[in-house]
N, CA, C and O atoms as a DFTB+ gen file, in Angstrom:
248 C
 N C O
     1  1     -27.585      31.918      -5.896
     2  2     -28.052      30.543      -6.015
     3  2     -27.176      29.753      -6.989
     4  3     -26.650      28.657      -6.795
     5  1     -27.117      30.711      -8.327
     6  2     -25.311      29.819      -8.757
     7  2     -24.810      29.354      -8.508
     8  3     -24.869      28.148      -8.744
     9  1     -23.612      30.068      -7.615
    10  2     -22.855      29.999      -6.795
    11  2     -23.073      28.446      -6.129
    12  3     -22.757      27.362      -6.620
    13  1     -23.557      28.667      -5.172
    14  2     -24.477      27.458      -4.302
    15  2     -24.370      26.057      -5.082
    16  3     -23.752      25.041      -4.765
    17  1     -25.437      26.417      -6.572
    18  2     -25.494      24.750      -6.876
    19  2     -23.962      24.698      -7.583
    20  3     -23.591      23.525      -7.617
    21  1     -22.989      25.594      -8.141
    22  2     -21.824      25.068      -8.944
    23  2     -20.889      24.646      -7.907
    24  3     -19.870      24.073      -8.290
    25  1     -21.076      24.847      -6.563
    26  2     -19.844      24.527      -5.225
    27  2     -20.937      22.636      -5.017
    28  3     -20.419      21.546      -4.775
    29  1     -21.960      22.832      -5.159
    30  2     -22.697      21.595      -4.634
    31  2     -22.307      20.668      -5.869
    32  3     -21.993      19.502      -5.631
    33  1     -22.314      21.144      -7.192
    34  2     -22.124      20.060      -7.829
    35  2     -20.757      19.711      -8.366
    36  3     -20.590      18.714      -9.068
    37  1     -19.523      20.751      -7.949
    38  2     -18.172      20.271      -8.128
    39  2     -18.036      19.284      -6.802
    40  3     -17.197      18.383      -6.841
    41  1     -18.803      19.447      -5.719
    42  2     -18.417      18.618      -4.301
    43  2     -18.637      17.326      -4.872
    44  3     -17.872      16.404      -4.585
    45  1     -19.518      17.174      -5.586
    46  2     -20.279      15.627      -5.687
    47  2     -19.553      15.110      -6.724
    48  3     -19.560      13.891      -6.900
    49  1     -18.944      15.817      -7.420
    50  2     -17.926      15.081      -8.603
    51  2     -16.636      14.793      -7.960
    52  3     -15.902      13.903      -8.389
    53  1     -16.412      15.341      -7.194
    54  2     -15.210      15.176      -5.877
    55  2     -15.076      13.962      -4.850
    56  3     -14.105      13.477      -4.268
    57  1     -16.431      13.667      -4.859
    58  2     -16.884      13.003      -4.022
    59  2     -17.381      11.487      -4.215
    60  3     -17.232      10.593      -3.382
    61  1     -18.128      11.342      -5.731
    62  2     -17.768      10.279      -6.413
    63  2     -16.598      10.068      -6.928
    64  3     -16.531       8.865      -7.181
    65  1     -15.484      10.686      -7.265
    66  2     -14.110      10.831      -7.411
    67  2     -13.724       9.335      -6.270
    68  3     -13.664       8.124      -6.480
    69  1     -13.531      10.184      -5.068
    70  2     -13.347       9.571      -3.814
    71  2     -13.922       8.541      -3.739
    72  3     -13.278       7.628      -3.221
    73  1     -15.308       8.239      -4.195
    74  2     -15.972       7.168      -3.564
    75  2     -14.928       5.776      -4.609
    76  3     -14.494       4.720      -4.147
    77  1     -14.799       6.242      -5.927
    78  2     -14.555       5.262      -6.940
    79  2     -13.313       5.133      -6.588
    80  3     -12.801       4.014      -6.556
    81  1     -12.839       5.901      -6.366
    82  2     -11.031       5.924      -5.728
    83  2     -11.352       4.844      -4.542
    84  3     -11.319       3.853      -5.272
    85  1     -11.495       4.578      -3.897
    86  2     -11.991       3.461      -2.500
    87  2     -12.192       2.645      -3.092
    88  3     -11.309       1.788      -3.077
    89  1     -13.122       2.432      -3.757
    90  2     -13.625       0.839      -4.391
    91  2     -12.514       0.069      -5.093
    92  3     -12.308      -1.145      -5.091
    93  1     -11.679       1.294      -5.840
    94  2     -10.759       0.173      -6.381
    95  2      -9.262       0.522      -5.475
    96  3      -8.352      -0.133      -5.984
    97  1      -8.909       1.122      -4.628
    98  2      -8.140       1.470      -3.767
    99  2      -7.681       0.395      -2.739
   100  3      -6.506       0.058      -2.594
   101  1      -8.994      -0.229      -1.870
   102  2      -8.929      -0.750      -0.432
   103  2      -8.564      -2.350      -1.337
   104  3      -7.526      -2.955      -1.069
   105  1      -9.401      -2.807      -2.236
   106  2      -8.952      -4.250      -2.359
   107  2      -7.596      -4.235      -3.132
   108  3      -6.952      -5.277      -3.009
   109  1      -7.224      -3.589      -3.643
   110  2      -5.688      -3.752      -3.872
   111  2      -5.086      -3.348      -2.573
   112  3      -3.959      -3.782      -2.333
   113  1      -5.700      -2.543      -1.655
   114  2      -4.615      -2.950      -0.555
   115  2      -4.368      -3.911       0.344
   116  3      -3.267      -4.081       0.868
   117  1      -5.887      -4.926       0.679
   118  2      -5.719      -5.800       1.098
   119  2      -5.183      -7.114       0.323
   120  3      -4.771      -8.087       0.954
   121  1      -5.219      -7.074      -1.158
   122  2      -4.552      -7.780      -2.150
   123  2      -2.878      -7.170      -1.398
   124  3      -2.744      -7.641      -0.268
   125  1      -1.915      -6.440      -1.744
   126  2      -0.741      -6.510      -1.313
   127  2      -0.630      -6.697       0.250
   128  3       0.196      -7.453       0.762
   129  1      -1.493      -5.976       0.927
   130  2      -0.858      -6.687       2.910
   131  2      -0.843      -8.451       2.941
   132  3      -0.165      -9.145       3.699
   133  1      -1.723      -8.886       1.967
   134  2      -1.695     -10.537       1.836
   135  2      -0.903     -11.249       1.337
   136  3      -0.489     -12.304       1.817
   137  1      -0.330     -10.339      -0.572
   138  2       1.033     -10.795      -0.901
   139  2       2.230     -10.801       0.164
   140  3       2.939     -11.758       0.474
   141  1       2.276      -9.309       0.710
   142  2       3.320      -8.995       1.965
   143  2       3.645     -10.300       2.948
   144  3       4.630     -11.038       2.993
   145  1       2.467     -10.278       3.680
   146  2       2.804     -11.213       4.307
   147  2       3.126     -13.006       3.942
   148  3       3.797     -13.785       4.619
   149  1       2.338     -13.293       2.563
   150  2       3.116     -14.330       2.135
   151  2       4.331     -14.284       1.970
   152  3       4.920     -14.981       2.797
   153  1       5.209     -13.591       1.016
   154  2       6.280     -13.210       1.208
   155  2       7.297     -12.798       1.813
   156  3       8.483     -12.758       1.486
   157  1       6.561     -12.385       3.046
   158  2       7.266     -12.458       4.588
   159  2       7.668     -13.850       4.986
   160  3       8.800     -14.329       5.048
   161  1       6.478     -14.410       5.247
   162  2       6.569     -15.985       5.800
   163  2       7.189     -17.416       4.619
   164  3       7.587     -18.513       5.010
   165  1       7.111     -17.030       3.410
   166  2       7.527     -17.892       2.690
   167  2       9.378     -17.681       2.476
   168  3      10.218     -18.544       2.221
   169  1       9.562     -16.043       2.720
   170  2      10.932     -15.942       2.434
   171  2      11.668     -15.155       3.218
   172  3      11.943     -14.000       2.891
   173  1      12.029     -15.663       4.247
   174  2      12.024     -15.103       5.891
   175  2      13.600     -13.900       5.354
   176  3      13.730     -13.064       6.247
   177  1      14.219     -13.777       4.697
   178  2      15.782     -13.621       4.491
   179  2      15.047     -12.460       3.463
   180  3      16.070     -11.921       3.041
   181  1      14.351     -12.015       3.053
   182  2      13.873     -11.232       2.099
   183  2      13.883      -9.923       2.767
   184  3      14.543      -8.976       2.340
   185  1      12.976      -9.865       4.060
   186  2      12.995      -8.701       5.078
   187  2      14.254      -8.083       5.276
   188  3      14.513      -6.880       5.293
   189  1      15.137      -9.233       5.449
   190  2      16.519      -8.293       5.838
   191  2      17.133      -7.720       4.364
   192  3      17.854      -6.747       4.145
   193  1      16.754      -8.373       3.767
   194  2      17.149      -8.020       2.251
   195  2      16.753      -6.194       2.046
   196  3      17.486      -5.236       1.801
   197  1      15.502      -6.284       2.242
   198  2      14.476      -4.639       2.376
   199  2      14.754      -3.792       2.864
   200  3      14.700      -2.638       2.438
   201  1      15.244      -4.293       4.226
   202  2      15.649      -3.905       5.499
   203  2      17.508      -3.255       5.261
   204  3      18.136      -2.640       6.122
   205  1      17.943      -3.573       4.086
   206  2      20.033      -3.163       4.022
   207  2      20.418      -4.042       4.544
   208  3      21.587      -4.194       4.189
   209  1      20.061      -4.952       5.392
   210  2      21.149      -6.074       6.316
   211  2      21.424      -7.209       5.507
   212  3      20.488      -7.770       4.938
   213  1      22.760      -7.677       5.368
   214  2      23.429      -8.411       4.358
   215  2      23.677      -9.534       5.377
   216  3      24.136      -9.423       6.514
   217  1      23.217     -10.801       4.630
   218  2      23.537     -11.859       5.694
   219  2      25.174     -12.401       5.769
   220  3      25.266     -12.734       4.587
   221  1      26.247     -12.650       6.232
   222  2      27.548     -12.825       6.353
   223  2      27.731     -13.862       6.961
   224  3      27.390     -13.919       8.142
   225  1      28.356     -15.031       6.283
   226  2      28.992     -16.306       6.666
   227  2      29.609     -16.298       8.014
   228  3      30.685     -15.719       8.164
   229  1      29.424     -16.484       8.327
   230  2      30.041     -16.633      10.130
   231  2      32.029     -17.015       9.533
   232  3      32.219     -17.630       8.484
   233  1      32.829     -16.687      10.118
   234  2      33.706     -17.024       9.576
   235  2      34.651     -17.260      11.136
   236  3      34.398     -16.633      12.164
   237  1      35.718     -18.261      11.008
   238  2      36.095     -18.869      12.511
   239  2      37.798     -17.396      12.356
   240  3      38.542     -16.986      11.466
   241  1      37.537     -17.103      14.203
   242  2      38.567     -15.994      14.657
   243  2      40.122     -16.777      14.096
   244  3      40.347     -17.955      13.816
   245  1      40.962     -15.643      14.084
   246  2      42.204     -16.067      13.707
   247  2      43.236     -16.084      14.977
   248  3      44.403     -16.441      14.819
């Protein structure tokens, strides 16, 4: 019966662990997918920035 309640009551410390981990977890993630996408749409040249692609002056053939 030990046994039993010390596995039942490490689960539940595990488990409020988890629960408190979520609460403050999910709104910071929907806090950054919202920065993200402002920052997507406000600074369109940024992505490629993230992305390695270097923007290059068009330059006329010789």
């Amino acid at each position: 019966m030990g046994v039993v309640m010390l596995v039942l009551w490490i689960g539940g410390i595990i488990l409020s662990a988890t629960l408190i981990g979520a609460l403050i977890g999910v709104p910071m993630l929907i806090a950054w997918i919202v920065l993200w996408i402002i920052d997507a749409c406000t600074m369109p040249n940024r992505i490629n920035e993230l992305n390695g692609v270097v923007a290059v002056a068009p330059t006329r053939p010789m």
